[in-house]
N, C-alpha and C positions, 0 to 999 in steps of 0.2 A: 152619532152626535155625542153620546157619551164618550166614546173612547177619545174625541177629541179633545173634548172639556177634561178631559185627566190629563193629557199632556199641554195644556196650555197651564192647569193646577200646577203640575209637574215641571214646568219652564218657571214660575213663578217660584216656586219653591228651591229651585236650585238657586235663581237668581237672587231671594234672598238670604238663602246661608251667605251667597257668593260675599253679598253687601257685608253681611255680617262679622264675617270672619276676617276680612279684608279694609272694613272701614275706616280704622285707624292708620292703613296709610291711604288710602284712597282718600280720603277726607282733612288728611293732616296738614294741609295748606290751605283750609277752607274748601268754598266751592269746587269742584277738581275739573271743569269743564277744558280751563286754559293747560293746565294739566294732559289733560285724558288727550286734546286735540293735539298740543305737543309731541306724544307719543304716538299720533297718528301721520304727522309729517315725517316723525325720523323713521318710521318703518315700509310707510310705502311711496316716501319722497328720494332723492338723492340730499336730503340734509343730513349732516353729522350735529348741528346746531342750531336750536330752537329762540327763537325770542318767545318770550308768552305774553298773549295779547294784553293781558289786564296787569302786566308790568312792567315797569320801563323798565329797570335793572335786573331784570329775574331771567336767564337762559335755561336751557332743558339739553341734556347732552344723554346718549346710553353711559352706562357706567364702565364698560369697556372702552380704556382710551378715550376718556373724557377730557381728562387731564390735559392729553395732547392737542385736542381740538380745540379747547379755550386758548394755550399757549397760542397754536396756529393761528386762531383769529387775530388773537391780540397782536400779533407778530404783524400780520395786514394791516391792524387799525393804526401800526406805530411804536407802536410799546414791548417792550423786550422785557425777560420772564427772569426776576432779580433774583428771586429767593421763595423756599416755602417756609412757613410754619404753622403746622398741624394741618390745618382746613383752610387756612388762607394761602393764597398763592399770589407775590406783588409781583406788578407789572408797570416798568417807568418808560416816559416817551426822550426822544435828546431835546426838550424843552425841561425836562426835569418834573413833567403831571405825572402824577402816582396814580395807579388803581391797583385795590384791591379786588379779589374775587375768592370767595369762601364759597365751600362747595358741601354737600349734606345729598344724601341717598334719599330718591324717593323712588322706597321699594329698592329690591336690590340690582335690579334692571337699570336704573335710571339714576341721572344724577339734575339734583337743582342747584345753578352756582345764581348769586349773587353780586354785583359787581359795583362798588361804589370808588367814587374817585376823592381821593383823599385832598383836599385847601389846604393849604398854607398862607396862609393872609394875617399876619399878626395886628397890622393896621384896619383891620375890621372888629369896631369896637360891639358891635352886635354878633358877631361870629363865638359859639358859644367854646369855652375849653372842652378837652377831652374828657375832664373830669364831669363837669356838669353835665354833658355826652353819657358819660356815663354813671349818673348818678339817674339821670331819666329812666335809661333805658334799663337796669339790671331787674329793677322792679317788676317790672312786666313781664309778660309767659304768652305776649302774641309773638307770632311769627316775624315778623316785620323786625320787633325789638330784638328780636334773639340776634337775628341776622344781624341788626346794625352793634348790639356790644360784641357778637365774634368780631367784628371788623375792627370796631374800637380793641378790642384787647391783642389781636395779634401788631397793633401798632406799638404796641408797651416788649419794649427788648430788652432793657435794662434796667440796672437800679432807679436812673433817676428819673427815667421815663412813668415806672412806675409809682414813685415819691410824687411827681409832679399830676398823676392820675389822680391821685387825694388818696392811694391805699394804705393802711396802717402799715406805720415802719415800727419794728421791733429794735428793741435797744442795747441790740448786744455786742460783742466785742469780734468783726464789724458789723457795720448796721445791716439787719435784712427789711426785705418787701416783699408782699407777697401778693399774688394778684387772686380776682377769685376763680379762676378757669385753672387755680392749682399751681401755678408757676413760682416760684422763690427766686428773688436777685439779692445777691451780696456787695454791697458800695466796697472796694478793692480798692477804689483811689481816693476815695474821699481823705479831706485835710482837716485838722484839726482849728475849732474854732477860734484856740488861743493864736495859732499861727496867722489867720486871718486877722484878727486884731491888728495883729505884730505889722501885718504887714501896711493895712490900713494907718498905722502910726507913726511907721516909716514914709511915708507919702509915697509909697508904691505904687498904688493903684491908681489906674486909667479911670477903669467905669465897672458900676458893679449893678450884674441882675439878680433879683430878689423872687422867687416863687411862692405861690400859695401855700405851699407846703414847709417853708423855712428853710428851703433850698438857696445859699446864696453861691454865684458864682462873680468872682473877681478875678479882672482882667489887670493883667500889671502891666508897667509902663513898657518889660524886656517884654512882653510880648507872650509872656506865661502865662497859667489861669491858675486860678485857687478856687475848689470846691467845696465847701464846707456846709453844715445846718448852725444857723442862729439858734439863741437859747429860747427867743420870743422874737414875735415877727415886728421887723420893722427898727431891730436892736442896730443892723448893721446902717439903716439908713440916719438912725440917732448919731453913730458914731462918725459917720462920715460929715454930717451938716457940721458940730463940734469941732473938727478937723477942719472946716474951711478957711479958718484965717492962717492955719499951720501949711497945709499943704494944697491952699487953693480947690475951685471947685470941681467935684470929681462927678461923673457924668450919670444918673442912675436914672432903671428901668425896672420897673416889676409886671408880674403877668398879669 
């Protein structure tokens, strides 16, 4: 009787170091139940690919060739495998729906991807910007939010992508952005604002869009564009009403 009550102590006690040492990732997405069960399909199932029960977007892959079995799915659901950057990997369908999938190690066995499908709906006046996207979510340190700003931020490629995210532009000679996941963009094409003017004066211009960030782009009548930042927002759409009796009315949008 004894000897058995020592290895049942002794089962207990292993299994606690086990928890202990291990908790941090065994625990690092919450309850690990959907988790643990996941890694019981892909071992003694024929899955390469996991759905986990407690989330629509959350898959469970091994970390060997993980990579390739999301491509593979995706490739079945429709969707062909555009480009990576860092963690995120886009996948577009010949409809033109985007998804992304961001993908994070649980444990070094295991991989968790992610998969959210990026709108494009300008005409949904309730549809929130990227920036407000991501003004929610950087704050937070749950699991949920981290995953949805990797997703928002590997959508930011460029300068204006990132001006237009609301991140501080630095004012140098040219202008940089810098994102917070460490990334820097240099505006290379940007136009100068006096030439915008110029051109606006000249009755150039078709139609001009105006961003939250004092991004204005103008479209000219040859079918050019003009990139520029206003000194203060709403300066270019001053100049343009003033211009209506000279160069008739010219067509404008802001975000």
């Amino acid at each position: 009787m004894k000897k058995l009550l020592l290895i049942i102590i002794l089962i207990i006690v292993i299994i606690g170091v086990f928890l202990l040492w291990y908790s941090p990732v065994i625990f690092q997405e919450g309850h690990p139940w959907p988790q643990l069960k996941g890694i019981i399909q892909l071992n003694f199932t024929n899955k390469d690919l996991v759905k986990l029960s407690s989330e629509k977007n959350k898959w469970l892959t091994k970390s060997k060739n993980g990579a390739a079995v999301i491509k593979s799915y995706m490739k079945d659901q429709g969707y062909d495998f555009t480009e990576q950057m860092g963690s995120a990997y886009f996948f577009q369908s010949a409809t033109g729906a985007q998804i992304i999938a961001t993908h994070r190690y649980y444990s070094r066995f295991y991989s968790l991807w992610t998969m959210i499908e990026t709108i494009n709906n300008t005409d949904d006046a309730e549809q929130l910007s990227i920036a407000e996207e991501l003004a929610d979510c950087l704050p937070k340190s749950d699991t949920a939010s981290r995953d949805q700003c990797t997703t928002l931020l590997a959508t930011i490629k460029n300068f204006t992508d990132c001006a237009n995210a609301g991140f501080t532009i630095i004012q140098s000679d040219p202008l940089q952005c810098s994102t917070p996941d460490g990334r820097s963009f240099t505006d290379n094409t940007i136009s100068s604002w006096n030439v915008a003017v110029a051109s606006l004066n000249n009755c150039k211009v078709k139609s001009i869009f105006q961003a939250h960030s004092k991004l204005v782009i103008l479209e000219l009548k040859n079918g050019n564009k003009i990139t520029a930042y206003e000194p203060q927002i709403d300066d270019v759409m001053k100049i343009a009403v003033n211009l209506t009796s000279k160069c008739g009315a010219i067509h404008m949008a802001t975000e």
